[in-house]
Backbone as CSV, one residue per row, in Angstrom:
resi,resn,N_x,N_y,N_z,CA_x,CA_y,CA_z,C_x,C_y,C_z
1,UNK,-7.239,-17.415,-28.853,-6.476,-16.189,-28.824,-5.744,-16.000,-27.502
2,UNK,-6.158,-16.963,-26.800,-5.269,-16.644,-24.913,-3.737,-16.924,-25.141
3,UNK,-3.560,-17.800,-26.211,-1.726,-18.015,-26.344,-1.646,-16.921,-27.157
4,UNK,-2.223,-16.722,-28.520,-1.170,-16.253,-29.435,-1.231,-14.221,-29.294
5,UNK,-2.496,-13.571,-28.379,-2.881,-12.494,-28.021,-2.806,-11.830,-26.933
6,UNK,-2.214,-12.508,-25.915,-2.257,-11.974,-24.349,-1.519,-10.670,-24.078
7,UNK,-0.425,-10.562,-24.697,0.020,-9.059,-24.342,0.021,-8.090,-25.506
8,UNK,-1.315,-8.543,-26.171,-1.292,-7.683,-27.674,-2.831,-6.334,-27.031
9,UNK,-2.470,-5.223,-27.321,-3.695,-4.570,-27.570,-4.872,-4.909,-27.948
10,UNK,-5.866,-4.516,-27.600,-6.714,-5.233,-28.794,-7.880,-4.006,-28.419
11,UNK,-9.125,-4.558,-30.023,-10.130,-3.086,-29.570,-11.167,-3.555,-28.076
12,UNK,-10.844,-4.927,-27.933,-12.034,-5.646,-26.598,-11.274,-5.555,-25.654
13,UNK,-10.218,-5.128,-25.089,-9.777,-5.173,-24.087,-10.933,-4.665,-23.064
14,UNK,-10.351,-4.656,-21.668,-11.720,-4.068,-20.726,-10.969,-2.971,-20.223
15,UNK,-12.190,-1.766,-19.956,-11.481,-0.417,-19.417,-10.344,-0.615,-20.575
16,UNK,-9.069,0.705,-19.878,-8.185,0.919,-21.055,-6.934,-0.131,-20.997
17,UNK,-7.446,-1.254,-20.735,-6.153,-2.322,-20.214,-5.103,-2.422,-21.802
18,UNK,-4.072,-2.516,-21.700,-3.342,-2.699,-23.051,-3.068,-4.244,-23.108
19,UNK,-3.316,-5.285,-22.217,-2.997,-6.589,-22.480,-3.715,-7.154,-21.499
20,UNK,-3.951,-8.824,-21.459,-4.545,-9.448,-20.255,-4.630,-9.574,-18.967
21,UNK,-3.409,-9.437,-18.621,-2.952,-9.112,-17.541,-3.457,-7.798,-16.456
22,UNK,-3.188,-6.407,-17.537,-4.475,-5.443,-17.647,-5.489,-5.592,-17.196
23,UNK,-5.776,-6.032,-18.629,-7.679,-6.183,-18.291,-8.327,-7.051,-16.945
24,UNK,-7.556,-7.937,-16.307,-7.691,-9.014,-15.176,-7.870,-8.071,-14.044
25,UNK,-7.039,-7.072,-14.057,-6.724,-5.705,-12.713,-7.123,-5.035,-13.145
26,UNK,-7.849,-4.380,-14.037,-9.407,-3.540,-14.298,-10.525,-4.498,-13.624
27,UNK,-10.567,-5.532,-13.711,-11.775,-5.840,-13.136,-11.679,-5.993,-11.974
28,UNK,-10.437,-5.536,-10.970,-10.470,-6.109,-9.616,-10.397,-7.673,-9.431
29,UNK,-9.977,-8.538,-10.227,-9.443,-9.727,-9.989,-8.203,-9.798,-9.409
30,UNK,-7.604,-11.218,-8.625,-6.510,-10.913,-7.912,-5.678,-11.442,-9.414
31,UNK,-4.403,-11.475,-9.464,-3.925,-12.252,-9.972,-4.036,-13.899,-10.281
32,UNK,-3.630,-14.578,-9.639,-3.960,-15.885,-10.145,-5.091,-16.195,-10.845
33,UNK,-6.220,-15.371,-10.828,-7.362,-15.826,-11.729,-6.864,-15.912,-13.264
34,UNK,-5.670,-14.686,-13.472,-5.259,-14.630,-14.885,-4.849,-16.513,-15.233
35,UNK,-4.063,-17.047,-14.446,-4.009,-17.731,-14.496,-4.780,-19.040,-14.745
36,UNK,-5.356,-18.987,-13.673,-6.911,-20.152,-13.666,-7.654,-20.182,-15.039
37,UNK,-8.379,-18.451,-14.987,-9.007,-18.805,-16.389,-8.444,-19.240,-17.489
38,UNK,-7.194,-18.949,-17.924,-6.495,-19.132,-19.204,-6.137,-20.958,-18.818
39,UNK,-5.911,-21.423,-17.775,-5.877,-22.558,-18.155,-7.082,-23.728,-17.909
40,UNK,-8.207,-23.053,-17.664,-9.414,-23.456,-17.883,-9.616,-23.173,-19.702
41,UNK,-9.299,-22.344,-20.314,-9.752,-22.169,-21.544,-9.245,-22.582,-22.267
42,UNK,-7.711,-22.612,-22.137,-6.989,-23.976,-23.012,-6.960,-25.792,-22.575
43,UNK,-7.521,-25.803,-21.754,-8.350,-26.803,-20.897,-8.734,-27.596,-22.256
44,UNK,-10.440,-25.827,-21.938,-11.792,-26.711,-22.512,-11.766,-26.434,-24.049
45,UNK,-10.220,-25.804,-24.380,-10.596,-25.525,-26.185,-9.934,-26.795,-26.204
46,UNK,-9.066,-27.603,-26.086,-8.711,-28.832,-26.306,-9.557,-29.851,-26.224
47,UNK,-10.202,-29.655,-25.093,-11.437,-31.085,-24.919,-12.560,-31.142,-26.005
48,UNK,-12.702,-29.714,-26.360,-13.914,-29.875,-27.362,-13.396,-29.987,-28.874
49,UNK,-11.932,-29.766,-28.832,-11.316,-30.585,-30.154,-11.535,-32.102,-30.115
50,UNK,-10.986,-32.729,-29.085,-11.316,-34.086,-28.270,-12.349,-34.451,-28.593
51,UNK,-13.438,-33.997,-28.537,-14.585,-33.942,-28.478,-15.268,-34.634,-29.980
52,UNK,-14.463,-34.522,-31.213,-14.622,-34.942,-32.278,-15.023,-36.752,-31.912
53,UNK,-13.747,-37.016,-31.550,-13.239,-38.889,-31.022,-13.710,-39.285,-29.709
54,UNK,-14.237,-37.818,-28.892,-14.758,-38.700,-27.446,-15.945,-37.792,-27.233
55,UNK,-17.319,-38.246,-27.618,-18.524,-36.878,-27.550,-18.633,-36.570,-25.943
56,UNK,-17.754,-37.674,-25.232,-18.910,-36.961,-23.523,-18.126,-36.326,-22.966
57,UNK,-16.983,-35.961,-23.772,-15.953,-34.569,-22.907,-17.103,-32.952,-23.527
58,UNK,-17.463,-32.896,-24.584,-18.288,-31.474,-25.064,-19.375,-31.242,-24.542
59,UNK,-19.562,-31.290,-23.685,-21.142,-30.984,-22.140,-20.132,-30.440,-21.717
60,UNK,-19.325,-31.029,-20.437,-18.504,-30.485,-19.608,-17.637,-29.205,-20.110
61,UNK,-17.039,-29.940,-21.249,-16.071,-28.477,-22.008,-16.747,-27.075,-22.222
62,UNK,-18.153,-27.310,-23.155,-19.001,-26.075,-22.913,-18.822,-25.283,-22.112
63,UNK,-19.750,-25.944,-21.355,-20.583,-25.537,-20.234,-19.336,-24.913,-19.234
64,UNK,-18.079,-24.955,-19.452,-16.907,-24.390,-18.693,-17.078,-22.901,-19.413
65,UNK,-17.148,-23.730,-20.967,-16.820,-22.261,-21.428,-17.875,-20.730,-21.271
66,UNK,-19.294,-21.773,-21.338,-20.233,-20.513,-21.105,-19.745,-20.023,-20.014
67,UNK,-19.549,-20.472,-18.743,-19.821,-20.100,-16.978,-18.337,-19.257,-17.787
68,UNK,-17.477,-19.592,-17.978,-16.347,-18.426,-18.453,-17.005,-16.938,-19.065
69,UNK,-17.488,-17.647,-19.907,-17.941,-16.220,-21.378,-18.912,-15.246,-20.504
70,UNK,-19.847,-15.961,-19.394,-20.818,-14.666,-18.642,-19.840,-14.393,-17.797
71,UNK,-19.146,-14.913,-17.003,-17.997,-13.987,-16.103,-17.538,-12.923,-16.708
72,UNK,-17.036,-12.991,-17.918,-16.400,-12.167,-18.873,-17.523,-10.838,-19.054
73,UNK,-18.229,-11.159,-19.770,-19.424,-10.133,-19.936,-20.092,-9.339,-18.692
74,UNK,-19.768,-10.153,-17.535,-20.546,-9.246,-16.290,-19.394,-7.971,-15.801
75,UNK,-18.111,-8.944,-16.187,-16.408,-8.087,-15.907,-16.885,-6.948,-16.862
76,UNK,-16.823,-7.028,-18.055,-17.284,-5.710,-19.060,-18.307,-5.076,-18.468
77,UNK,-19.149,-5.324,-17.968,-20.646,-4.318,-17.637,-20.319,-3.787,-16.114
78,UNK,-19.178,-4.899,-15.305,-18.811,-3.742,-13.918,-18.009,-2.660,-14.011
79,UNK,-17.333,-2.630,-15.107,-16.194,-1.586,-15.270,-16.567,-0.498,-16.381
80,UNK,-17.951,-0.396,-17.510,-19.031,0.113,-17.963,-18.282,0.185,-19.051
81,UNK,-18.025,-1.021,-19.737,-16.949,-1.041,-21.382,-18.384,-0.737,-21.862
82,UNK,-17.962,-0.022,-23.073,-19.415,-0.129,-24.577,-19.874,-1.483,-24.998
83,UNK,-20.730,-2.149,-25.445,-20.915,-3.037,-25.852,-20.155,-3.844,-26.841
84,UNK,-19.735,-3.058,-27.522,-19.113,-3.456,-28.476,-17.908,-4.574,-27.873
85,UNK,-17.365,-3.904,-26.764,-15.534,-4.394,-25.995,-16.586,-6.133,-26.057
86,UNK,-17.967,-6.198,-25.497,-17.716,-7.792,-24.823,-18.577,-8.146,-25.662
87,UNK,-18.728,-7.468,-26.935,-19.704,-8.602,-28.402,-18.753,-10.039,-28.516
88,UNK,-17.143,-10.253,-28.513,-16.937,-11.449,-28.591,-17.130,-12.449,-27.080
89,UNK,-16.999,-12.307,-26.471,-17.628,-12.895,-25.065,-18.699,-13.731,-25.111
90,UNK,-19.513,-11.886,-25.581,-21.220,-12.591,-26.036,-21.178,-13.865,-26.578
91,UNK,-20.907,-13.534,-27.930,-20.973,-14.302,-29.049,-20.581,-15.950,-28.539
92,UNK,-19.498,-16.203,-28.363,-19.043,-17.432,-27.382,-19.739,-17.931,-26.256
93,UNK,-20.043,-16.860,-25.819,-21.368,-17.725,-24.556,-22.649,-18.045,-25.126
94,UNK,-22.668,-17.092,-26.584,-23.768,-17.916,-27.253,-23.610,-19.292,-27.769
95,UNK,-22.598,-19.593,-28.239,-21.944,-20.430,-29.340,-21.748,-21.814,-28.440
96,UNK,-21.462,-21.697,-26.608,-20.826,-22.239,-26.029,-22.273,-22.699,-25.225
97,UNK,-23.195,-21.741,-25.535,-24.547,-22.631,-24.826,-25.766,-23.070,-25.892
98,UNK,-24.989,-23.111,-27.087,-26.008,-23.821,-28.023,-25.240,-24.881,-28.095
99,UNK,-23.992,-25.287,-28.223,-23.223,-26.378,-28.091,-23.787,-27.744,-26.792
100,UNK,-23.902,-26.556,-25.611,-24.393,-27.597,-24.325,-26.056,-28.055,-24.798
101,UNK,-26.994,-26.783,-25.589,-28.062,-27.213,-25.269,-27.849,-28.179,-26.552
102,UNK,-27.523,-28.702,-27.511,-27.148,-29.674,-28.489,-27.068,-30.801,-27.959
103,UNK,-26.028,-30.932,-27.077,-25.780,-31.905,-26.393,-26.422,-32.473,-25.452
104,UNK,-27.267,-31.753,-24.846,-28.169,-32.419,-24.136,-29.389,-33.142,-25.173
105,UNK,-29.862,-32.641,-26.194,-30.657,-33.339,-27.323,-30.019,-34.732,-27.803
């Protein structure tokens, strides 16, 4: 959703941000992080497509994505969103550390 959603409203935004950019300066991030993270996340959503034809890129790809998904969720709990704003976060840092602990099996 970082390409096709970034300057769309949404109900998870953080605080009352209306787009990403927003939500990045609700949390007191400088700018360029908008940056960094989004191309860390289209990074590691590619590698773990990759990941089909090359298994030892999906450890690394994860494990980007969890250390992403709790940044995200701690950003929601400093700025005191409802739970609800960082259930998809959650959910992905769940998804993104059963993937790593998989992979380590």
């Amino acid at each position: 959703m970082w390409l096709l959603r970034r300057d769309s409203a949404t109900a998870y935004r953080g605080g009352a941000a209306k787009n990403l950019k927003e939500e990045f300066a609700t949390y007191g991030l400088p700018a360029p992080m908008f940056y960094i993270v989004g191309g860390l996340k289209i990074i590691c959503g590619t590698l773990l497509i990759a990941g089909l034809w090359f298994p030892q890129v999906v450890l690394p790809a994860a494990a980007v994505v969890a250390f992403l998904m709790l940044g995200a969720v701690v950003m929601h709990l400093k700025v005191g969103d409802a739970v609800s704003k960082y259930v998809p976060a959650a959910l992905m840092l769940g998804m993104s550390g059963a993937i790593c602990v998989l992979s380590l099996s």
